[in-house]
C-alpha positions in Angstrom: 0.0 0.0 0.0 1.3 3.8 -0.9 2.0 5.8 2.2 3.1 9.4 1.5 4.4 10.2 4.5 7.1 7.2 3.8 7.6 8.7 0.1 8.3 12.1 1.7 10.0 11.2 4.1 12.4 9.2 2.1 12.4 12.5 -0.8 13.4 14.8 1.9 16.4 11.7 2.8 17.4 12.1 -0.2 17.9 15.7 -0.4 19.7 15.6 2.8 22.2 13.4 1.4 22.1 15.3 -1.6 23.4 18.7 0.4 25.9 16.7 2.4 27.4 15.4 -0.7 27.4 19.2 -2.4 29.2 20.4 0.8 31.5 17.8 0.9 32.0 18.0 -2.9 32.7 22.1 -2.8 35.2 21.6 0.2 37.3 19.5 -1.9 40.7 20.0 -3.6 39.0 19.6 -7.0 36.7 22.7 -6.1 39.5 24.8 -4.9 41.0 24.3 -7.7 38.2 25.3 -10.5 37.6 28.6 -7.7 40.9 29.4 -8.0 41.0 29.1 -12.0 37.7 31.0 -11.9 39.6 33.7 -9.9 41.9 34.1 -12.6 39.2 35.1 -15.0 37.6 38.9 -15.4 35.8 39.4 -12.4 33.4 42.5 -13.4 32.6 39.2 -16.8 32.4 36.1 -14.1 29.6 38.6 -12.3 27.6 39.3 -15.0 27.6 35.8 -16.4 26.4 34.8 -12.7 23.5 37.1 -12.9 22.5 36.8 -16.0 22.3 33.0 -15.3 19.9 34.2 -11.8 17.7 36.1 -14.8 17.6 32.2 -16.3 20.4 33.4 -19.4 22.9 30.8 -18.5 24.9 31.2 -22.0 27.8 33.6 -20.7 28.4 31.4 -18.0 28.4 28.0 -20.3 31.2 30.2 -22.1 32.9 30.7 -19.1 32.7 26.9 -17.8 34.0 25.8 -21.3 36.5 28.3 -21.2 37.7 26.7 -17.9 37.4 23.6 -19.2 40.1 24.2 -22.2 42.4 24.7 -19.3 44.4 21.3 -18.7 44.8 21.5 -14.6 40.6 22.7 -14.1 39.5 20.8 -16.5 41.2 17.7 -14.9 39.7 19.2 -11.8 36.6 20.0 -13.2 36.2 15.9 -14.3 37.5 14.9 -11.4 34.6 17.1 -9.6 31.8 15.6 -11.7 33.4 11.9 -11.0 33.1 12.7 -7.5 29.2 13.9 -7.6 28.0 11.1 -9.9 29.6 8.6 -7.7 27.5 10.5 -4.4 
């Protein structure tokens, strides 16, 4: 039979995890490393990619992200990153 309270309660589990596992990704080596590329970029073009993306235009930040990416130590840290969060 369908209870749910026991589907919410196991959603709202999941979620739980799910921050622990964003937390514990974004205080890892691999994150300090794509923040510190990230640092490296224009700051007054890293802030308006960021809110354009909060207006739902995620475009200049995809650029930015791929820009990262075609750098050989944040890209490594960048896959490295995703490998981490798929395995949560």
């Amino acid at each position: 039979m369908y209870d749910p309270s026991l589907n919410a309660a196991q959603e709202a589990q999941k979620l739980l995890n799910g921050n622990s596992a964003i937390r514990q990704a974004l205080n890892s080596a691999e994150a300090q490393q794509v923040l510190k590329a990230l640092q490296s970029k224009d700051s007054a073009r890293l802030q308006a990619a960021a809110q354009a993306a909060l207006r739902g235009d995620s475009s200049a930040l995809s650029g930015i992200i791929g820009e990262l990416a075609q750098n050989p130590e944040a890209g490594k840290a960048m896959e490295r990153l995703n490998q981490r969060m798929n395995r949560q």
